[in-house]
N, C-alpha and C positions, 0 to 999 in steps of 0.2 A: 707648586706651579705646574702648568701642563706641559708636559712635553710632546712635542712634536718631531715628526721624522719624516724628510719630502725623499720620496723616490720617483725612478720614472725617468730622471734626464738622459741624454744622450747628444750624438752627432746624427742627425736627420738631412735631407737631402730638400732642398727646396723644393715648396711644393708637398711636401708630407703632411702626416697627422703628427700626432703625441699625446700618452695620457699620463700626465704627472700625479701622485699620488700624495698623499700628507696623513699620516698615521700618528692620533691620539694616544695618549695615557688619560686616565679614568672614570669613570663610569656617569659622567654627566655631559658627556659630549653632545648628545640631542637638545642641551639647551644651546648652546656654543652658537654665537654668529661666526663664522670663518672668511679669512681673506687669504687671499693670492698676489702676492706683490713679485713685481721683479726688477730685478739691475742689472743694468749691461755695464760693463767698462767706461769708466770714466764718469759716469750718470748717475743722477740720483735714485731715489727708489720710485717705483711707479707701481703704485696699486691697479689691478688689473679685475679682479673680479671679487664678490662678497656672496655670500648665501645662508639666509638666516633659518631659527631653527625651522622653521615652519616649511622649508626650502625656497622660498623666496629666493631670485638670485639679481643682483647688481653688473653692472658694468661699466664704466669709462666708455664713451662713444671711440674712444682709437680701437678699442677691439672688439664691441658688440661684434656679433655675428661670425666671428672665426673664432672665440674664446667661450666653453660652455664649462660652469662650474656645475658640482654634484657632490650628493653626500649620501653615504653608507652609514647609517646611526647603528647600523648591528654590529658594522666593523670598526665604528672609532674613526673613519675616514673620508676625505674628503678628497676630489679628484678635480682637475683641471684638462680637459680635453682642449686641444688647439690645431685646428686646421690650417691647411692650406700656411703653412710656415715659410718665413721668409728670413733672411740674415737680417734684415732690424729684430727677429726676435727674439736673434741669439743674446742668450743673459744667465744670470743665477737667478734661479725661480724660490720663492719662500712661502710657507704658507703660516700664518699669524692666525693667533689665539686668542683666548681670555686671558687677562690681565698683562698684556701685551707680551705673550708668549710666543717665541719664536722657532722654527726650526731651523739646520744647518744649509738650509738648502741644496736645491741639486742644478747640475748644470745644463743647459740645453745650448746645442752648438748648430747654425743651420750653415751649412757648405755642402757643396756639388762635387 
């Protein structure tokens, strides 16, 4: 199975950027469609962004335009860049794989 690794979280100030990171194991990741989900406390999971191998990228209209996904196929990785951050999007971010491969996710916290 592929294993995944999200780096990148933090405590951010509203109003900030962030680029969360998601790091692959093995050598066929440029075929890999990739997602980006997150959870905030108490809530369910919320898919937030997709980006197929061709780089193609999806979105959920709640975050078109502050959420841009991207992908590194020489590094195995796939990145989530988010602007303009606000305390709704404080959560544990996950980034999802093939054969519904997950990683431990990382945390992002927005406070002032």
């Amino acid at each position: 199975q592929v294993q995944l690794v999200e780096s990148g979280g933090g405590v951010v100030h509203p109003g900030g950027s962030l680029v969360l990171s998601c790091a692959a194991s093995g050598s066929t990741f440029y075929l890999y469609y990739m997602n980006w989900y997150r959870q905030a406390q108490g809530k369910g999971r919320e898919w937030i962004a997709g980006i197929r191998a061709d780089g193609g990228t999806h979105y959920p209209d709640t975050v078109r335009g502050r959420f841009t996904i991207s992908r590194d196929n020489s590094k195995n990785t796939v990145y989530l860049r988010i602007n303009n951050l606000t305390p709704e999007d404080t959560a544990i971010y996950y980034c999802q794989g093939p054969q519904d491969s997950w990683g431990q996710g990382t945390q992002v916290t927005v406070s002032s």
